[in-house]
C-alpha positions as CSV (number, residue, x, y, z in Angstrom):
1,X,-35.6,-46.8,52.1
2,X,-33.3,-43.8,53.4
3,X,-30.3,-46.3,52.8
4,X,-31.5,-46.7,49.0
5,X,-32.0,-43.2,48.6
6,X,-28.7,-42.1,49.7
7,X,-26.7,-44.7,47.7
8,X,-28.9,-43.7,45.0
9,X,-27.9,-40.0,45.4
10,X,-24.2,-41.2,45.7
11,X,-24.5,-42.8,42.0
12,X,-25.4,-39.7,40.6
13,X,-22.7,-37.7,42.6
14,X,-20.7,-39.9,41.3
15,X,-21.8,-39.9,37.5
16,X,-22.2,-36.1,37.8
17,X,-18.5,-35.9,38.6
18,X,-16.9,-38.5,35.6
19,X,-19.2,-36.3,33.4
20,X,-17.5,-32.8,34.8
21,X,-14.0,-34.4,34.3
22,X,-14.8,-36.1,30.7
23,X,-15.8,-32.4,29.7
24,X,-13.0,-30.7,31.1
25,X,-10.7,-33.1,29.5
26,X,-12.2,-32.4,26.5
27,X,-11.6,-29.1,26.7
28,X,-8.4,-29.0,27.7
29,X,-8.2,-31.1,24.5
30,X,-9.7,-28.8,22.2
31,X,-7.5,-25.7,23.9
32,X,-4.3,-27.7,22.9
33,X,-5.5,-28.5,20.0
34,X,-6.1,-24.4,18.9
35,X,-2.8,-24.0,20.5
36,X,-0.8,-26.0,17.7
37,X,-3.1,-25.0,14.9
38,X,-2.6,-21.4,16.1
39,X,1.6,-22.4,16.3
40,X,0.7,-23.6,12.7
41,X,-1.1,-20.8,11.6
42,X,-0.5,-17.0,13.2
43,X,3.0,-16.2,12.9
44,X,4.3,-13.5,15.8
45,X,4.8,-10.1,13.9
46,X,7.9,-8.0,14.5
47,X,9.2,-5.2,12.4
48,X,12.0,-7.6,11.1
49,X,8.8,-10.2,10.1
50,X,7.5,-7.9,8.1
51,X,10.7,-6.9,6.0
52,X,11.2,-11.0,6.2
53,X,11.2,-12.0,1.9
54,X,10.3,-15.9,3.3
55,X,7.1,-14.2,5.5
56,X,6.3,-11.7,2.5
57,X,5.8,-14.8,0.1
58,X,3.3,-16.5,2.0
59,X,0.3,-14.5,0.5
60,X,1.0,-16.0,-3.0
61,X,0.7,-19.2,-1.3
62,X,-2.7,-18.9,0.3
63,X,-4.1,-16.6,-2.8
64,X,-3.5,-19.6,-4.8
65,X,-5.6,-21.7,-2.7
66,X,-8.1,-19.3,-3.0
67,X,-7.9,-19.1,-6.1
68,X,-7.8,-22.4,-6.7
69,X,-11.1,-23.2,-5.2
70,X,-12.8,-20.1,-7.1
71,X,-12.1,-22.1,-9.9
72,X,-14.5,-24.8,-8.9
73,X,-17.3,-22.1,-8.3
74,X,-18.8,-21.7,-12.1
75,X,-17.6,-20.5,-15.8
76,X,-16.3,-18.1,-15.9
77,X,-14.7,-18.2,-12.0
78,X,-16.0,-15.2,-10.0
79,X,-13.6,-12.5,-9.1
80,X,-11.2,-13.0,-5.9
81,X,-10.9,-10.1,-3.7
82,X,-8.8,-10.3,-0.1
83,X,-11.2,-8.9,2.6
84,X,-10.0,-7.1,5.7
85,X,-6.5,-7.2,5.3
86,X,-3.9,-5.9,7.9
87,X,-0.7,-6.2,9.3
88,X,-1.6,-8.3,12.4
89,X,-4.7,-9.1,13.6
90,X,-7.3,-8.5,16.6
91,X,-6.3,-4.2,15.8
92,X,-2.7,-4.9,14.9
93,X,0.5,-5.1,16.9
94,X,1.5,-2.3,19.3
95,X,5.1,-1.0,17.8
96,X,4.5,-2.5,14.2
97,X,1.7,-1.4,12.7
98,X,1.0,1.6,12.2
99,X,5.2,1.5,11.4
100,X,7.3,2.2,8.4
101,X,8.3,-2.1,8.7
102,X,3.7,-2.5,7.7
103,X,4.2,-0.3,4.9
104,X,7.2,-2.4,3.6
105,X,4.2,-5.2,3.8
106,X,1.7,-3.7,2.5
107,X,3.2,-1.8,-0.4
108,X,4.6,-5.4,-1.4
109,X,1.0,-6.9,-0.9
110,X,-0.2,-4.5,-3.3
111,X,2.1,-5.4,-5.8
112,X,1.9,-9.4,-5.2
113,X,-1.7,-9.5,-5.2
114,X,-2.1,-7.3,-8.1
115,X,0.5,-9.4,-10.3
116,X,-2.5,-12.4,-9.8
117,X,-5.4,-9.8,-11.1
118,X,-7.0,-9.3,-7.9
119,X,-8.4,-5.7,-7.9
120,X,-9.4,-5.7,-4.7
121,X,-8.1,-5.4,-1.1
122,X,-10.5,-4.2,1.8
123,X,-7.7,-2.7,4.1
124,X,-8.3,-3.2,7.9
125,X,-8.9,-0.2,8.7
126,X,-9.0,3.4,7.9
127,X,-8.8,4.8,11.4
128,X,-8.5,3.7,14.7
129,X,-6.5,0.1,16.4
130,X,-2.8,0.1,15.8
131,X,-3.0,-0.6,12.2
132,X,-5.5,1.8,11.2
133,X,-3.9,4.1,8.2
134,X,-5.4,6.8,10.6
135,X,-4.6,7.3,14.5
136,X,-8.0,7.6,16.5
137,X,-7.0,10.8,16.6
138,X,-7.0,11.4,12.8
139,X,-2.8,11.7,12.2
140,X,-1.6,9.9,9.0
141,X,0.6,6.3,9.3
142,X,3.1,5.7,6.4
143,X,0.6,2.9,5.2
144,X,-1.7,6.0,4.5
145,X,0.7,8.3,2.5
146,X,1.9,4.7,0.9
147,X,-1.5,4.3,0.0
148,X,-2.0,7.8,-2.0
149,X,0.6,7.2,-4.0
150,X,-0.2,3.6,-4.9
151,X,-4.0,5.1,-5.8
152,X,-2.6,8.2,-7.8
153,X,0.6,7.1,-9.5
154,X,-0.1,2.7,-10.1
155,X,-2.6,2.0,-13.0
156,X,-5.2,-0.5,-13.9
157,X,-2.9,-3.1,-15.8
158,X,-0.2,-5.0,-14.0
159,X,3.2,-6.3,-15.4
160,X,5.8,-8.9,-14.3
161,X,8.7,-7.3,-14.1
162,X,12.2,-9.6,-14.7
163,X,15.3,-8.8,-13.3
164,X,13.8,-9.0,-9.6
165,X,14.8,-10.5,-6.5
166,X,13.6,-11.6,-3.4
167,X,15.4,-8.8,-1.7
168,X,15.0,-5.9,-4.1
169,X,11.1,-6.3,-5.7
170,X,9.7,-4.7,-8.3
171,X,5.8,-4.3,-9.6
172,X,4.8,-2.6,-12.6
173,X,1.6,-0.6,-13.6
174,X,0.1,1.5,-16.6
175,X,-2.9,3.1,-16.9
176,X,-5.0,1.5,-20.0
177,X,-4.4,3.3,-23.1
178,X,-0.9,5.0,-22.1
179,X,2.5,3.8,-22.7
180,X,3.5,5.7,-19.8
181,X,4.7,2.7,-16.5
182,X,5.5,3.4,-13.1
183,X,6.9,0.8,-10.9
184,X,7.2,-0.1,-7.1
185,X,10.3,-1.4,-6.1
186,X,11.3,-2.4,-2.4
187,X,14.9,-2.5,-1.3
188,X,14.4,-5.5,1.5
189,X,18.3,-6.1,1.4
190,X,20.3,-4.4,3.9
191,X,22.8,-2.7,1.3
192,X,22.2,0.2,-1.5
193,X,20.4,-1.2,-4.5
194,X,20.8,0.7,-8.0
195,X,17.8,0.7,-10.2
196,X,19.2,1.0,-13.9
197,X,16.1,2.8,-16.4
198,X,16.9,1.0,-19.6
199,X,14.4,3.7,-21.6
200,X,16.0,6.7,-22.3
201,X,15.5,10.1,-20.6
202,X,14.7,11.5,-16.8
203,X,12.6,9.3,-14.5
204,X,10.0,10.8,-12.0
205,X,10.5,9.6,-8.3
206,X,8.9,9.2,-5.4
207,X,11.3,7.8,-2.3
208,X,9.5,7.1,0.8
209,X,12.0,5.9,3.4
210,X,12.0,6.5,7.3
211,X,14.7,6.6,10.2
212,X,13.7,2.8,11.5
213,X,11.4,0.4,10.9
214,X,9.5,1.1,14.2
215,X,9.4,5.0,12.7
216,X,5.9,6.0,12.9
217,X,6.7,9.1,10.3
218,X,8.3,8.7,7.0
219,X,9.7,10.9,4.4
220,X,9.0,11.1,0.6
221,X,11.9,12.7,-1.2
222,X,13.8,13.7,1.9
223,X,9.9,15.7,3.1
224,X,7.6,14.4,5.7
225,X,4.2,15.0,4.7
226,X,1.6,16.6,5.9
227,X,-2.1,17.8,5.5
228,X,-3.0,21.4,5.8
229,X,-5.5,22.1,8.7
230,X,-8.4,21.9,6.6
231,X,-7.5,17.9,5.7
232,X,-6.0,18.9,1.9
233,X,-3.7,16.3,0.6
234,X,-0.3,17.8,-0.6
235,X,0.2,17.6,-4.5
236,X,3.4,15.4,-3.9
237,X,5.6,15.6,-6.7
238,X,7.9,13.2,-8.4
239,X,11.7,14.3,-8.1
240,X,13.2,14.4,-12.1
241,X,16.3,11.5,-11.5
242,X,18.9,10.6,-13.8
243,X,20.4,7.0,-14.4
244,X,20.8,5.1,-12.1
245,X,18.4,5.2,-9.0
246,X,20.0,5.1,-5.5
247,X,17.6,2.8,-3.4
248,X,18.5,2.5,0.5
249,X,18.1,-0.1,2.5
250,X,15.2,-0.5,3.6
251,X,13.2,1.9,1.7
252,X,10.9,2.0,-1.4
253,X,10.3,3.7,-4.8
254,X,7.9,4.8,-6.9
255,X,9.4,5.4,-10.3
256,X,7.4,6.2,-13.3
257,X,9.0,6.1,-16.7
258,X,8.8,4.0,-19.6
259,X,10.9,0.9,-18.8
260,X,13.3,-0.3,-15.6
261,X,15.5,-2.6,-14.7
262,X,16.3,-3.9,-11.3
């Protein structure tokens, strides 16, 4: 009897042990299998990434998808908004966001998404992680003075703009019921672009620019800006600028006017 119970015990030593490999096996499986989807999927960010035209264009891919299922979803379609947006994920990428190279992103985001009439973007986030638009200690990123301006100076209706390239992007806005237009335009290149106003007359602008990429402060119109103590945003005027308009490399616009051309 103790010889059948111990050969007994041995079977389900033995069972127990096929089952413990079969899992890990599986598991290793499934960890290889994240690992290419992930290869597939989640592109390593560095400040040249973000200033990459190929990488930039990626979001009118997947918003078509998107919005290519919302289609399927009723008449008339509901509304598609992008939710918790950011530069890199799991709080952003140490030395990239939080840096002039995300605002080159996100500026453009704006623009792209906009162009397909969605209204909405839920940034990620307003403070805190590396790609907060505030530090945990409550300092301004460029993303958060790039965001003012986008909220007080881009209206409501969006225009495709022609004359554009991949390197030198342009997005135009005006508010309903005004013939007045300002535009974003990105210089991604690494020479000088000139941005020619076809209307005629003085255009307003706003040049944000930086010393690097990695540059955690920018400057708009040659000034870096600041809050007063009490958390007051400054007024932030456009700069009166005749024909044409000097873009550096690297660097972005906000021109408003009636008309432009790239």
């Amino acid at each position: 009897a103790a010889a059948v119970a111990i050969a007994a015990a041995s079977g389900f030593g033995g069972r127990l042990h096929l089952l413990v490999s079969a899992l890990l096996m599986a598991v290793a499986a499934s960890v290889a299998a994240l690992s290419v989807l992930a290869a597939a999927l989640v592109r390593p960010v560095g400040v040249l990434t973000l200033r990459s035209p190929a990488n930039l264009d990626t979001v009118g891919r997947w918003a078509g998808k998107v919005e290519e299922a919302a289609a399927h979803l009723g008449t008339p379609p509901p509304e598609v908004w992008l939710g918790e947006t950011g530069s890199a994920q799991v709080g952003g990428q140490p030395g990239v966001s939080g840096c002039w190279a995300a605002t080159l992103w996100w500026l453009d985001q704006l623009g792209a998404l906009a162009l397909r009439s969605q209204r909405v973007q839920c940034r990620q986030t307003l403070c805190g992680a590396d790609y907060g638009l505030l530090t945990a200690q409550l300092d301004t990123t460029p993303d958060f003075w790039a965001s003012l301006l986008w909220k007080r100076l881009m209206g409501t209706h969006a225009h495709k703009v022609n004359g554009a390239r991949s390197t030198v992007r342009a997005y135009c806005h005006r508010a309903p019921a005004s013939m007045v237009s300002t535009f974003l335009v990105l210089n991604l290149s690494h020479e000088p672009a000139e941005i020619e106003i076809s209307s005629a007359g003085r255009a307003l602008v706003w040049l944000l620019n930086a010393a690097s990429l990695g540059s955690r402060t920018i400057t708009i119109n040659g000034v870096v800006p600041e809050a007063s103590t009490d958390g007051t945003l400054p007024e932030l005027h456009g700069v009166p600028t005749a024909n044409p308009i000097v873009l550096p490399p690297g660097a972005a616009a906000f021109i408003r006017t009636g008309c432009v051309r790239a």
